[in-house]
VOMAR-572653 format. One record per residue: residue in three letters; x, y, z of N, C-alpha, C in turn. Coordinates in steps of 0.05 Angstrom, whole numbers, padded with zeros to 5 digits, always signed. Each point is the difference from the previous one (the first is absolute). Example, Ala and Ser with C-alpha at 12.3 -4.5 7.8 and 13.67 -1.06 7.14 Angstrom:
REM residues 2
ALA+00264-00114+00156-00018+00024+00000+00018+00024+00000SER-00007+00021-00014+00016+00024+00001-00015+00022+00014
REM end
This chain:
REM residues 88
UNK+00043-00503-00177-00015+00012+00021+00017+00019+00017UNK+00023-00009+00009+00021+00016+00011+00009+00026-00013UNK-00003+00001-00022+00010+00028-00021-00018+00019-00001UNK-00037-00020+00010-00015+00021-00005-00005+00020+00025UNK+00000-00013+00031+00006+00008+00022+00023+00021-00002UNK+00026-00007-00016+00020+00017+00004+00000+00022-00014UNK-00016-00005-00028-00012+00033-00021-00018+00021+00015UNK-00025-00018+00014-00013+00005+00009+00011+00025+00030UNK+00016-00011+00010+00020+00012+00034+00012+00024-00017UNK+00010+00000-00023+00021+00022-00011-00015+00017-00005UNK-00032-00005-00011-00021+00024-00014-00013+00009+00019UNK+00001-00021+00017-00013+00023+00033+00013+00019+00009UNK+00034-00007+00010+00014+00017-00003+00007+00024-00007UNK-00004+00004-00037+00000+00014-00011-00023+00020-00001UNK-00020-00010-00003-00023+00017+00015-00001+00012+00026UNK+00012-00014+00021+00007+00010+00034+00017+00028-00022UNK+00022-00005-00008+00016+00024-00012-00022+00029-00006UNK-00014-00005-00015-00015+00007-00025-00017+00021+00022UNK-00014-00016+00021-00016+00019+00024+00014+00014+00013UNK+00023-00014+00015+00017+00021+00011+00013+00027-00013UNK-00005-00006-00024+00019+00024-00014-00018+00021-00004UNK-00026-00007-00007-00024+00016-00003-00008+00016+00022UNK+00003-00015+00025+00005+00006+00026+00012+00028+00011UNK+00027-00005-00007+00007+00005+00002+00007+00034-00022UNK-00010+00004-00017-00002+00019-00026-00023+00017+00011UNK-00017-00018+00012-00035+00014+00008+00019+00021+00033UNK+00013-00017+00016+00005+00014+00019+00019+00022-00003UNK+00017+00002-00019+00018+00023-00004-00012+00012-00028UNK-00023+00003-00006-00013+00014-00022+00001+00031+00010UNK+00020+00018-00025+00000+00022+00015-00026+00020-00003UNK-00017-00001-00021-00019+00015-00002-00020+00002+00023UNK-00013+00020+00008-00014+00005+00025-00030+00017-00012UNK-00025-00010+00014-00016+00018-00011-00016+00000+00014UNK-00007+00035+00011-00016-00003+00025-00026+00001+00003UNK-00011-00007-00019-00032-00014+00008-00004-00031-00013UNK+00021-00007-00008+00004-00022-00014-00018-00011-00023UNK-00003+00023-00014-00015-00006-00030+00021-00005-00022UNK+00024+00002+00013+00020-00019-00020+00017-00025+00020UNK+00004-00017-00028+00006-00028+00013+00010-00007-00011UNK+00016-00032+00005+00008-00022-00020-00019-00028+00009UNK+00012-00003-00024-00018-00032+00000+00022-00027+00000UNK-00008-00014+00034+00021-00021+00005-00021-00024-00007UNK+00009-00012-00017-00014-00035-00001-00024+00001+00000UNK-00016+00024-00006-00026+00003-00008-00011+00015+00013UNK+00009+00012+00020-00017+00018+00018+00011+00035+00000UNK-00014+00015+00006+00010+00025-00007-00001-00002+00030UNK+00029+00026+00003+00007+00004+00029+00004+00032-00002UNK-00011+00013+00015+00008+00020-00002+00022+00014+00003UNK+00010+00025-00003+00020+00007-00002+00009+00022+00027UNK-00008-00008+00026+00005+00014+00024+00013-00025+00018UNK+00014+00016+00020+00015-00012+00013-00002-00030+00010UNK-00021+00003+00019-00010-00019+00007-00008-00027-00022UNK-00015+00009-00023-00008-00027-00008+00027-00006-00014UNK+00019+00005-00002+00027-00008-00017+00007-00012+00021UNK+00007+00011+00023+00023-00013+00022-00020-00025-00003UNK-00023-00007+00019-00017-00018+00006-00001-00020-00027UNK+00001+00005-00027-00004-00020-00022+00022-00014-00005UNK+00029+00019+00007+00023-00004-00014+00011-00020+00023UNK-00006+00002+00028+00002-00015+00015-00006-00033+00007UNK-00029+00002-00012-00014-00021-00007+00007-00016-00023UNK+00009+00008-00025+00006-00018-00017+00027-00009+00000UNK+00016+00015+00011+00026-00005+00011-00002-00021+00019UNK-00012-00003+00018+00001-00021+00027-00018-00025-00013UNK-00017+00004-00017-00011-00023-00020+00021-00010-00007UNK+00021+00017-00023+00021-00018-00012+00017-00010+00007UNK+00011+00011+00024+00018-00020+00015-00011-00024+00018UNK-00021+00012+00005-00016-00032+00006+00007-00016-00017UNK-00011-00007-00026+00009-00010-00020+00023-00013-00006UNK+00017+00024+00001+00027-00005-00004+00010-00018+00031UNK-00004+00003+00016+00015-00018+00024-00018-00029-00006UNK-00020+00007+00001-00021-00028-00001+00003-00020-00017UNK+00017+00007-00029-00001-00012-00021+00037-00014+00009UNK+00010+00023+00010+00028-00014+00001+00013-00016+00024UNK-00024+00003+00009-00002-00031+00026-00007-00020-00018UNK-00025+00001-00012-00017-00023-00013+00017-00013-00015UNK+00027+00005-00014+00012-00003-00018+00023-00011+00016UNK+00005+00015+00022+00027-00020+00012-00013-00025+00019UNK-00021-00004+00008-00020-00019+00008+00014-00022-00029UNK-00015+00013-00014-00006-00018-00028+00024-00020-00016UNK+00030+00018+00011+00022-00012-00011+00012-00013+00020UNK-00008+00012+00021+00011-00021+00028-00010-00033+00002UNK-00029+00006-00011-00017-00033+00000+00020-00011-00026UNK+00004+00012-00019+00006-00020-00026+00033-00009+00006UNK+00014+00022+00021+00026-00017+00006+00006-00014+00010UNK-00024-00004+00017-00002-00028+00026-00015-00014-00014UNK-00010+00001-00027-00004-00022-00011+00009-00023-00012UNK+00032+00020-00012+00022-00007-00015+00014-00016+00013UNK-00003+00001+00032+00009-00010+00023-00003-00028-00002
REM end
């Protein structure tokens, strides 16, 4: 049960990664298009390709994944802190 909590903490993690980087790719996307009939497509949604919806998306999935990423790596030092005071 302990291994699956701890696979489980690493794949969250890695997904926190996975958003932030996307995040992060959406916010420094250099293509620009000024009526925004061109776009990319982040995690299923088309975003257009003007200023605004890039900063605003690239922002958002970025601050998602570090959510993630801090959230998971508390949960995880929580998680090994209980099992060493168990050992206790």
């Amino acid at each position: 049960m302990k291994k699956l909590k701890i696979g489980s903490g690493f794949l969250l993690f890695i997904i926190g990664l996975y958003v932030a980087f996307q995040g992060y790719s959406t916010y420094t996307f250099s293509v620009r298009s000024y009526d925004g009939s061109m776009g990319v497509y982040k995690f299923g949604f088309f975003i257009p390709a003007t200023d605004y919806h890039l900063h605003t998306t690239g922002v958002i999935f970025t601050c998602v994944g570090l959510v993630l990423i801090i959230s998971t790596s508390y949960w995880m030092y929580l998680l090994l802190k209980k099992q060493k005071e168990s050992l206790n």
